[in-house]
Every structure is written in C-alpha cells, then in structure tokens.
TORLO-187591 format. One record per residue (C-alpha): x, y, z. Coordinates in pm, 1 decimal. Each point is the difference from the previous one (the first is absolute). Example, Ala and Ser with C-alpha at 12.3 -4.5 7.8 and 13.67 -1.06 7.14 Angstrom:
2
<site><u>1230.0</u><v>-450.0</v><w>780.0</w></site>
<site><u>137.0</u><v>344.0</v><w>-66.0</w></site>
This chain:
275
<site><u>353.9</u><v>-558.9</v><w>-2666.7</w></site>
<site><u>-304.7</u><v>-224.5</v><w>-44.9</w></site>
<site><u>-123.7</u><v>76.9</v><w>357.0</w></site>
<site><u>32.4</u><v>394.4</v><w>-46.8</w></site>
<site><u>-173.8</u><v>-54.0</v><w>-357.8</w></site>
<site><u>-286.3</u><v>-211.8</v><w>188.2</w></site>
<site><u>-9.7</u><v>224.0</v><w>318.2</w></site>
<site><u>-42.9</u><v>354.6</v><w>-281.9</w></site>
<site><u>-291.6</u><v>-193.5</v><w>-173.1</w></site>
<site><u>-179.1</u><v>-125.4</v><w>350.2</w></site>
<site><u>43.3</u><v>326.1</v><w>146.7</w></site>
<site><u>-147.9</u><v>158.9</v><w>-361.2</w></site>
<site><u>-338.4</u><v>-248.4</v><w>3.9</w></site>
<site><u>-28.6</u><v>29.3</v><w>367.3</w></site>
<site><u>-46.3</u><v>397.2</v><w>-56.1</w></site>
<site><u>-201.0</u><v>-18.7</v><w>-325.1</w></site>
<site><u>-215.3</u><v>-278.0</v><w>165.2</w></site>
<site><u>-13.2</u><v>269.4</v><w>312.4</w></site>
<site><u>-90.4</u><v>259.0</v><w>-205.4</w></site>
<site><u>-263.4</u><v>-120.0</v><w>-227.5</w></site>
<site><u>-161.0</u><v>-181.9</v><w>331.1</w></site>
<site><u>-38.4</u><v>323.5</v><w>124.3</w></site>
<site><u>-177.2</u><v>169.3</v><w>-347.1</w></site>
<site><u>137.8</u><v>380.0</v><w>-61.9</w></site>
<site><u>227.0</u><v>138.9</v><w>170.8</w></site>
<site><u>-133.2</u><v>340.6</v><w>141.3</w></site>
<site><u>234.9</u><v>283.6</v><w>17.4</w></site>
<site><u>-50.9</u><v>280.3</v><w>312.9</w></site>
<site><u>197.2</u><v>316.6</v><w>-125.9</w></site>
<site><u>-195.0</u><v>181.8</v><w>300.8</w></site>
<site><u>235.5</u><v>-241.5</v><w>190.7</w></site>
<site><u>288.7</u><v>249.7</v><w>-81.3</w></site>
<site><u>-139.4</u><v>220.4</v><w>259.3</w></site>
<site><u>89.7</u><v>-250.2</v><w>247.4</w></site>
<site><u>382.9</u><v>-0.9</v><w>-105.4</w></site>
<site><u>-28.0</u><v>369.1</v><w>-31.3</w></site>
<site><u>-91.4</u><v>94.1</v><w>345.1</w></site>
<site><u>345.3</u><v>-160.2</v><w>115.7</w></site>
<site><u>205.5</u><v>65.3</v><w>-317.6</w></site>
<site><u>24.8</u><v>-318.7</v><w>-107.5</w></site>
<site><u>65.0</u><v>-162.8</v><w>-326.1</w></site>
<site><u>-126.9</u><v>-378.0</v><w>-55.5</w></site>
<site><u>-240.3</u><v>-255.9</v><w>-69.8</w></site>
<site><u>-282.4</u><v>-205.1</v><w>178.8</w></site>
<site><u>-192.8</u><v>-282.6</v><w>-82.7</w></site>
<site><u>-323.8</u><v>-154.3</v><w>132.3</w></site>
<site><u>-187.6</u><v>-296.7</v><w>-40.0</w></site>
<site><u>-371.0</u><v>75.8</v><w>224.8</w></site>
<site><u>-166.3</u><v>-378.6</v><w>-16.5</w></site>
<site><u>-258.2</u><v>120.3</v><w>207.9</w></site>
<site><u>-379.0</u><v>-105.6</v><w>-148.6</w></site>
<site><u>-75.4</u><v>334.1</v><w>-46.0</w></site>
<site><u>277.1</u><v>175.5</v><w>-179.1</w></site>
<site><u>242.4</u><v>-300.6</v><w>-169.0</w></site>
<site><u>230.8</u><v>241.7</v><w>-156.2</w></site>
<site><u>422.4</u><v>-9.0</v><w>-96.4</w></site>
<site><u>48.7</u><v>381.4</v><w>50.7</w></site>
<site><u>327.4</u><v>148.4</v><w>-93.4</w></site>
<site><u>186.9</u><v>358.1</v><w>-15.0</w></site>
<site><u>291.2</u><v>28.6</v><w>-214.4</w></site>
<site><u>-71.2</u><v>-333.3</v><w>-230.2</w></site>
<site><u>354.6</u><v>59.4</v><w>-162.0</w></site>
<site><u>184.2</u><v>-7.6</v><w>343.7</w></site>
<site><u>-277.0</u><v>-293.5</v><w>174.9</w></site>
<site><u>190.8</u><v>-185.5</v><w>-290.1</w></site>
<site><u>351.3</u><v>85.2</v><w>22.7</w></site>
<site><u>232.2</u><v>-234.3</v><w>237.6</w></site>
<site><u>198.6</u><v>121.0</v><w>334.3</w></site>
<site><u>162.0</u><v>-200.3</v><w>235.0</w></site>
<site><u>-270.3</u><v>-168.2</v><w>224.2</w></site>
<site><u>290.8</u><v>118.6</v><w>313.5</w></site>
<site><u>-198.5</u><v>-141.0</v><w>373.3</w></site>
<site><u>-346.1</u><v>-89.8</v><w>-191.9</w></site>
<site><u>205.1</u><v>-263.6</v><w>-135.3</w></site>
<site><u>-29.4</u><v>-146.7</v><w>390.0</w></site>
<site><u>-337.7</u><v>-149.1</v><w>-99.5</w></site>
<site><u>119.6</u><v>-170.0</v><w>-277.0</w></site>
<site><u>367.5</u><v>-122.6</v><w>173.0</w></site>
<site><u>-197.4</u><v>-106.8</v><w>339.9</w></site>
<site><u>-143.0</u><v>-267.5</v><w>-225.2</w></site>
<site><u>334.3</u><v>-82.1</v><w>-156.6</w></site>
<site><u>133.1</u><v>-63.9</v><w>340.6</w></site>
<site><u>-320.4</u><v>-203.9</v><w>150.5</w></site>
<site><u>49.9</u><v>-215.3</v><w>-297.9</w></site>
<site><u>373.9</u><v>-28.7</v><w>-19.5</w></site>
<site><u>21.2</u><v>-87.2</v><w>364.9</w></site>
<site><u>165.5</u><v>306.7</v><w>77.0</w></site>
<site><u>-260.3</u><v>90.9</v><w>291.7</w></site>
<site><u>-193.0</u><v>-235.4</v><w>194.7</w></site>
<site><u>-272.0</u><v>235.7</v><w>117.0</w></site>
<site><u>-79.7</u><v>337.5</v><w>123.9</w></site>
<site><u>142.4</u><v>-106.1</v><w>385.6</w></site>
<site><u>367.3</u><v>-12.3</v><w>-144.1</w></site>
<site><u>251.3</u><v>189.8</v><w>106.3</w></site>
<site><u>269.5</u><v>157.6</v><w>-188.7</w></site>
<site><u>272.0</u><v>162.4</v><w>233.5</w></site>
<site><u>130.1</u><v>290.2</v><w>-83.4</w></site>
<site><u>348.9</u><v>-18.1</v><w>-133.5</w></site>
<site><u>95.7</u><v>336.7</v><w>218.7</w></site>
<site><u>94.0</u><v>183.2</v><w>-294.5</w></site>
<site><u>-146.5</u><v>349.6</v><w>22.0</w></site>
<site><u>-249.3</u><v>109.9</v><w>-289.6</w></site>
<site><u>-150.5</u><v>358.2</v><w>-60.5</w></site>
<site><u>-345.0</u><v>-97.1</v><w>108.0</w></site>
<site><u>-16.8</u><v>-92.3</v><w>435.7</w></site>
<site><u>-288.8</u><v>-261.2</v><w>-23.4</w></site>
<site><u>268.4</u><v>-216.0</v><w>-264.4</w></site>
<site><u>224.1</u><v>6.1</v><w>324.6</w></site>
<site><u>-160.7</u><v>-278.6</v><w>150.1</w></site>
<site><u>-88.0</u><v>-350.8</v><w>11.2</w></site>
<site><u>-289.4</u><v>-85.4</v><w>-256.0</w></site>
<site><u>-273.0</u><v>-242.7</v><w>-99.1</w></site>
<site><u>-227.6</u><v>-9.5</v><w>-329.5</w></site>
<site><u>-216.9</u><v>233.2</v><w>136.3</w></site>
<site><u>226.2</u><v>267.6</v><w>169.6</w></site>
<site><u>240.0</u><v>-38.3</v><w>-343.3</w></site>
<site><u>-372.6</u><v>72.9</v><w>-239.7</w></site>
<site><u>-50.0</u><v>264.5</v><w>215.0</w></site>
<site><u>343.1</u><v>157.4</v><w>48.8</w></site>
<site><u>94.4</u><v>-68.8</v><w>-361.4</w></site>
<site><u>312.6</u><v>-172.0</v><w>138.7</w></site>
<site><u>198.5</u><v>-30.5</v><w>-288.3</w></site>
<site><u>267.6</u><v>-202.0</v><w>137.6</w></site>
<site><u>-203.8</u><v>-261.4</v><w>88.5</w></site>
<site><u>-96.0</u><v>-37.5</v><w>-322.9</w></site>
<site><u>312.0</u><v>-28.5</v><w>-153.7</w></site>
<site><u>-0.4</u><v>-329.3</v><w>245.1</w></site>
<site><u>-234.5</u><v>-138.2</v><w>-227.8</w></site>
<site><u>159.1</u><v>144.9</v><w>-309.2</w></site>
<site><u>288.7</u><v>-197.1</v><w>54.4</w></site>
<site><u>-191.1</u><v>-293.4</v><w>106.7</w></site>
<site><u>-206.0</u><v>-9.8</v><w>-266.9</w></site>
<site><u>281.8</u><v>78.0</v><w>-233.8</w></site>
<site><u>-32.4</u><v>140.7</v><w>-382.9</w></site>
<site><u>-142.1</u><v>-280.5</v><w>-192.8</w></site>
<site><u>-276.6</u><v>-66.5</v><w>243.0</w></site>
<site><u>-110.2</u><v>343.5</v><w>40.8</w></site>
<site><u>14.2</u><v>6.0</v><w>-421.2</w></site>
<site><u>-220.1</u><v>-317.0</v><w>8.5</w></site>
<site><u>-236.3</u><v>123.6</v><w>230.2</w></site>
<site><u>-31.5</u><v>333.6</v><w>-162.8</w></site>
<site><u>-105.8</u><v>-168.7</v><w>-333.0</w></site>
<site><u>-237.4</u><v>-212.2</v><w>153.7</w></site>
<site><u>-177.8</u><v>332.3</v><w>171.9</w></site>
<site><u>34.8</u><v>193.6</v><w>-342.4</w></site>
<site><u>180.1</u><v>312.8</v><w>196.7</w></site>
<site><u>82.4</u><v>284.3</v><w>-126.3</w></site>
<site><u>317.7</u><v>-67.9</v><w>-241.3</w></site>
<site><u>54.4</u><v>-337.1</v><w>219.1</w></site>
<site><u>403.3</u><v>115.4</v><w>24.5</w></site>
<site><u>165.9</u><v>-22.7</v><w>337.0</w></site>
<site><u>357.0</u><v>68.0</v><w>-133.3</w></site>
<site><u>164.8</u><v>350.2</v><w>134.2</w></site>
<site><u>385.6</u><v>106.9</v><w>-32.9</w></site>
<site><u>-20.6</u><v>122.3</v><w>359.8</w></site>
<site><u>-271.9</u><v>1.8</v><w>279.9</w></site>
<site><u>-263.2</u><v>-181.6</v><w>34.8</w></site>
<site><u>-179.2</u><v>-73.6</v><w>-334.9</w></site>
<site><u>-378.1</u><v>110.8</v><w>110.8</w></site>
<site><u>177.9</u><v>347.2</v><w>75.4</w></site>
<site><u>301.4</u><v>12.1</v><w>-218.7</w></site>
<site><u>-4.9</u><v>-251.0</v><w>-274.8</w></site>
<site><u>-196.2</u><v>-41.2</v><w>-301.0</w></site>
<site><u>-322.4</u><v>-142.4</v><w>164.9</w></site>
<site><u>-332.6</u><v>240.6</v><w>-104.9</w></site>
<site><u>-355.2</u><v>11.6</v><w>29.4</w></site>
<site><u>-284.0</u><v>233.6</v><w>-110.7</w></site>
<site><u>-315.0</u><v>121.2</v><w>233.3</w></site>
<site><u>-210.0</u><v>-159.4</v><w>-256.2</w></site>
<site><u>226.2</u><v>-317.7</v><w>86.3</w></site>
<site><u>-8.5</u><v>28.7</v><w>334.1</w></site>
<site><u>-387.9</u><v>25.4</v><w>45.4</w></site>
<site><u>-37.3</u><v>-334.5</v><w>-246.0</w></site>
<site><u>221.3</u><v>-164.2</v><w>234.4</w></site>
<site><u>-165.3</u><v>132.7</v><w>313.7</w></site>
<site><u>-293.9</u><v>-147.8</v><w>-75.4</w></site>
<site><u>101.9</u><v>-348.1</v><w>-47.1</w></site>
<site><u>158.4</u><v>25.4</v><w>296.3</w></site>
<site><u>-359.0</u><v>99.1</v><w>166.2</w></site>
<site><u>-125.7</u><v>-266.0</v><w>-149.4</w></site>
<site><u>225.9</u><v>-278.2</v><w>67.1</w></site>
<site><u>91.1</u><v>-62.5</v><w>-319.2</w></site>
<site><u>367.8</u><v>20.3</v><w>25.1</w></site>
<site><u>193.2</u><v>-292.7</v><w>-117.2</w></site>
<site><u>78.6</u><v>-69.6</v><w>368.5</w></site>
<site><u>-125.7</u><v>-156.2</v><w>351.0</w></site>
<site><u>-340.3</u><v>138.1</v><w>108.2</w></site>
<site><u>128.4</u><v>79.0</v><w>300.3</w></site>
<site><u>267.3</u><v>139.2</v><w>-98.9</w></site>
<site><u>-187.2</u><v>279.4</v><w>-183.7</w></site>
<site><u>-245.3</u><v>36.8</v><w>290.0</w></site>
<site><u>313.5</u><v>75.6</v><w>250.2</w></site>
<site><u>146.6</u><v>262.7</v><w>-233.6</w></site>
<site><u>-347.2</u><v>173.1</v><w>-55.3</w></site>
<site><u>-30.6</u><v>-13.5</v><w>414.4</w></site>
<site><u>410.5</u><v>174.5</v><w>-30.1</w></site>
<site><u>-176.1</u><v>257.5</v><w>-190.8</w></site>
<site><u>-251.5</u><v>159.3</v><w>213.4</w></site>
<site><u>44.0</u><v>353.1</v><w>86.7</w></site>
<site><u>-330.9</u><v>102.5</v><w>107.2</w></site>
<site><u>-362.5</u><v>-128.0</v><w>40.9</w></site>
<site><u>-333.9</u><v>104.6</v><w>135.4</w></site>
<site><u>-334.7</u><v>-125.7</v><w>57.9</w></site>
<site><u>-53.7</u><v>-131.2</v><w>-348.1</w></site>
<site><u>345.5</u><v>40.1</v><w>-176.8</w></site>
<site><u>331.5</u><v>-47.5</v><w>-23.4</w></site>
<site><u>291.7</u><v>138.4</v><w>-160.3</w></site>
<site><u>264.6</u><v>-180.9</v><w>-92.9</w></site>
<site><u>329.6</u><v>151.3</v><w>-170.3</w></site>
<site><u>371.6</u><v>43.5</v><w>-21.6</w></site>
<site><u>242.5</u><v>331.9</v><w>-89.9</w></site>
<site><u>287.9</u><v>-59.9</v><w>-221.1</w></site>
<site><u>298.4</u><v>259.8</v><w>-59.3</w></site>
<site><u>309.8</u><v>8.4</v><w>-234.1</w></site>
<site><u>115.6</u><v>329.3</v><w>57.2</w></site>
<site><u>-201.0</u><v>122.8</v><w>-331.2</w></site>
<site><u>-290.9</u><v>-83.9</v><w>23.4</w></site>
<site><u>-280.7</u><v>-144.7</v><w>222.0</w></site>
<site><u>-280.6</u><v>-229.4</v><w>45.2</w></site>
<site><u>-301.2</u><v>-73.1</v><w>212.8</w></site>
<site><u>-138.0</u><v>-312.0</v><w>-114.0</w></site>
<site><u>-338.9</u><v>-243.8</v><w>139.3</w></site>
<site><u>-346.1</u><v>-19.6</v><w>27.9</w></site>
<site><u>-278.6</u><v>92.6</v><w>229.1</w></site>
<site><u>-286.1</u><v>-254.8</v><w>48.9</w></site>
<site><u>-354.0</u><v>106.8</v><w>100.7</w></site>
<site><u>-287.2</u><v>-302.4</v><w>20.6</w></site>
<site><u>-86.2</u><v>109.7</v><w>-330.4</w></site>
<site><u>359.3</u><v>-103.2</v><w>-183.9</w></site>
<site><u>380.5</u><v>139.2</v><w>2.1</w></site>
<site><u>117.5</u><v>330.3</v><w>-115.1</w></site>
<site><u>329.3</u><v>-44.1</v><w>-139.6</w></site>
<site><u>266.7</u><v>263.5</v><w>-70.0</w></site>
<site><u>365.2</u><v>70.9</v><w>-100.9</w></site>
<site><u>154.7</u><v>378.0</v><w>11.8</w></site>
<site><u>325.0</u><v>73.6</v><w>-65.3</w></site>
<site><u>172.2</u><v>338.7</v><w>13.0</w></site>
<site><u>310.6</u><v>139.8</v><w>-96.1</w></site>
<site><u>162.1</u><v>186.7</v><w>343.8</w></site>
<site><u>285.7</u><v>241.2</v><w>-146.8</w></site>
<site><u>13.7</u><v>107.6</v><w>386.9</w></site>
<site><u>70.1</u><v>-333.3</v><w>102.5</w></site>
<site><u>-137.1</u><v>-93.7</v><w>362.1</w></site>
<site><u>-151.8</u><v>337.6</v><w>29.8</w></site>
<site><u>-281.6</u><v>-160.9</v><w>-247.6</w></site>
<site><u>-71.1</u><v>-295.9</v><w>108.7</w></site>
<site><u>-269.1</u><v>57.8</v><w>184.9</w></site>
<site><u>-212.8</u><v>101.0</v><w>-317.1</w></site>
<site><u>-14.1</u><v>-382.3</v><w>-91.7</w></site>
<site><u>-233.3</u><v>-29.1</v><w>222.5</w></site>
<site><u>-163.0</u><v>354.8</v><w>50.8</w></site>
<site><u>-97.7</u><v>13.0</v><w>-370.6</w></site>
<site><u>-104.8</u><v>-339.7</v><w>7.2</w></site>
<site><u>-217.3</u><v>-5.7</v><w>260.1</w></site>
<site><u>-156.2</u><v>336.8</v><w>-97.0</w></site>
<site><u>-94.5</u><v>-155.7</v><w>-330.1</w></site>
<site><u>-120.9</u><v>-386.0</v><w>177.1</w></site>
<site><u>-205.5</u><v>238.6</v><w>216.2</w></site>
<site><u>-173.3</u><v>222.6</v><w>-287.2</w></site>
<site><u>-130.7</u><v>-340.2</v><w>-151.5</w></site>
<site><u>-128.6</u><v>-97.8</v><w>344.6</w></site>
<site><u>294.3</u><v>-320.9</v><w>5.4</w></site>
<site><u>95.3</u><v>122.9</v><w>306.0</w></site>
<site><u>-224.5</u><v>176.1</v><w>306.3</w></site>
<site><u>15.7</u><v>389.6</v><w>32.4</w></site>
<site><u>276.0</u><v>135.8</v><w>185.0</w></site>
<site><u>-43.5</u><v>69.9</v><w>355.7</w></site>
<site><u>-127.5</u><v>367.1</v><w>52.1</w></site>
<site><u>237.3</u><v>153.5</v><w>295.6</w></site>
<site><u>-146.8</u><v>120.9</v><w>309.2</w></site>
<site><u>27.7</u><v>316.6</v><w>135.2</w></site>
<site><u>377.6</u><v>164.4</v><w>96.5</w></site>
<site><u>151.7</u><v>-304.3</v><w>-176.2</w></site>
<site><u>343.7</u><v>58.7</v><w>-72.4</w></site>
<site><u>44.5</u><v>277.1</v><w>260.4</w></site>
C-alpha cells in the first residue's frame, strides 16, 4: 500500500512539475481536422522544445489526461526493467522461439531486443515479466512515477490486460526523461532502448517511436529530434474496427508532426505511381 500511495504522489509531482516547466498548455481544436479526415476519435499531446517554438500543445485536454493501458509502448519502459533485472544481457541475445504459433508471422521466429521492439513480440516479453516478477516490476514502476504504477491483472499480461494505465500527458513527461537520461537507471541502458526505438531518420533527424494496441484503443508514442531540440508526442485512438484502424496511429500522427514542421514533408509521388 505505501509503495502505490508513494508511486500516485511521484507520478502526480512528476506531471505538475512537467507541466508548469512547460508554462500553458496550448490547446489546437483545428487539430480535430486531423482525426476527422480518418474518422477518428482521440487525443494527442506535444511537447516542441525546439528554440523557436517551446510549446506543450494538446487536443482533447480531458482525454490527454485520462489513463489507458500503455499495451506495446509499455516496451520502452519494460526493456529497462529487464536490462536492470538481468533479464537481458544486451541487444545480441537471442530468445528462441517456443514454436507455438501466434496470429502475427514475424512473432514466429527466433528474436533479439531489437527484432522483439520492432515486432512487438509479446511473448518475449512475458520472459521478462516472469523474470522480473510482480514486486519488482511494482518497485520499479514507483521509482519511474508511471502511469498508476500497478502491474497486477486477473488474466493476460498486466500492460495489456491488468490494471496498469497511463495518460498521453504521462507518457510525454516520461519520454522526455528518458531523452534525457534521466531515468533512474544505467546510462547505457537508456541509450540502447532509445537506439531500439528508431523507426526512421534523415539528414538531420530522427524519429524514434513505438505502437501499442489493446484491442480498444491505440497509441503511437516518441519523439522526433531535429539539431534544434526533440519533438515529443503521444496519440492514442480508440479503433471500434479493430485492426482495420490501426494504421491511423500513425497516419494522423504524422499528418499533425508534419503540419508543425516536427517531421519533413511527405514525399510528393512521381508520375504513374501506383499504376
């Protein structure tokens, strides 16, 4: 009990101290048109800490508040669980695939840190889950102030199932600790999870993020850093059709990264593409 109590209150000052770092929060209603053009209902946050334009930007306040189950963005967080713990040595080891068959082919294999980020293995995961075990994972929430800090669940897996839950405002504040290194764990340790996390890059940036689904609702959560500073973000959307919507996450996301200038233009097509 006295861990959950301390784990609600360092979660609480690490999001007021977020907050009022930041100054007013500004709210984008004309972000709705983003959600609108794929009939989508949800929230995003974003923290710009670029010279020019240090902002904490936000549609739907109400919801950017509300918790969900963090689902596979709770990889970031559980990579460091299982650096620390001892469950992983390093991003070279391989898990072997147990030869059960799952719903998604790329689970259906061998993995390593990286494949399993990338995959969102689940299974592997629940290596370290058991590893790691309850009280562990309950200490080392607390001492990151996440979310509700409770890894208990009836049934599943409790990231996905249980009672663990996390806001976008949430996730951003701890995002950016994470960028920063100021994680209550190894240095390197952060630095290798922050490498796990790179989706894209180009010249001058690089985008670094992870998906998460529960089957209700779904996130696309990271930042983008420019030589200037990181542009952080969480979205999360609820998908009533299931798979058919997942790729909004990271449609509307990018749409709205890309109308702040976080992330470069998309690619005009040439001539017949598609054909």
């Amino acid at each position: 009990m006295a861990i959950r109590i301390f784990a609600v209150l360092l979660s609480a000052f690490a999001l007021i101290s977020f907050s009022h770092a930041q100054g007013d929060v500004q709210e984008r209603a004309d972000w709705a048109r983003f959600f609108n053009d794929f009939q989508a209902k949800g929230t995003i946050v974003v923290l710009d800490e670029r010279p020019a334009a240090p902002a904490l930007t936000v549609f739907d306040r109400a919801r950017s508040e509300k918790r969900y189950s963090p689902a596979s963005t709770f990889k970031i967080p559980h990579t460091l669980f299982a650096l620390d713990a001892g469950a992983v040595r390093d991003e070279f080891q391989v898990f072997r695939w147990d030869g059960i068959e799952r719903s998604f082919a790329a689970h259906n294999q061998d993995q390593d840190l990286r494949s399993a980020m990338r995959n969102s293995a689940v299974w592997v995961y629940e290596l370290f889950a058991e590893e790691i075990g309850e009280s562990r994972a309950r200490r080392y929430l607390g001492q990151i102030g996440y979310g509700n800090a409770r890894p208990s669940t009836k049934e599943g897996n409790y990231w996905i199932d249980g009672e663990l839950a996390i806001s976008a405002q949430e996730q951003v504040a701890f995002l950016r600790k994470l960028y920063r290194n100021e994680q209550p764990f190894q240095v390197e340790h952060q630095r290798l999870v922050k490498d796990l996390m790179i989706v894209e890059a180009g010249r001058n940036w690089i985008l670094r993020a992870k998906t998460g689904w529960e089957g209700r609702i779904g996130w696309w959560v990271g930042w983008v850093e420019w030589p200037g500073g990181p542009v952080f973000f969480a979205l999360n959307i609820d998908t009533p059709n299931r798979m058919d919507d997942l790729y909004k996450r990271e449609a509307i996301g990018r749409s709205i990264l890309r109308s702040i200038e976080a992330l470069p233009p998309e690619p005009a097509s040439s001539p017949g593409a598609g054909r």
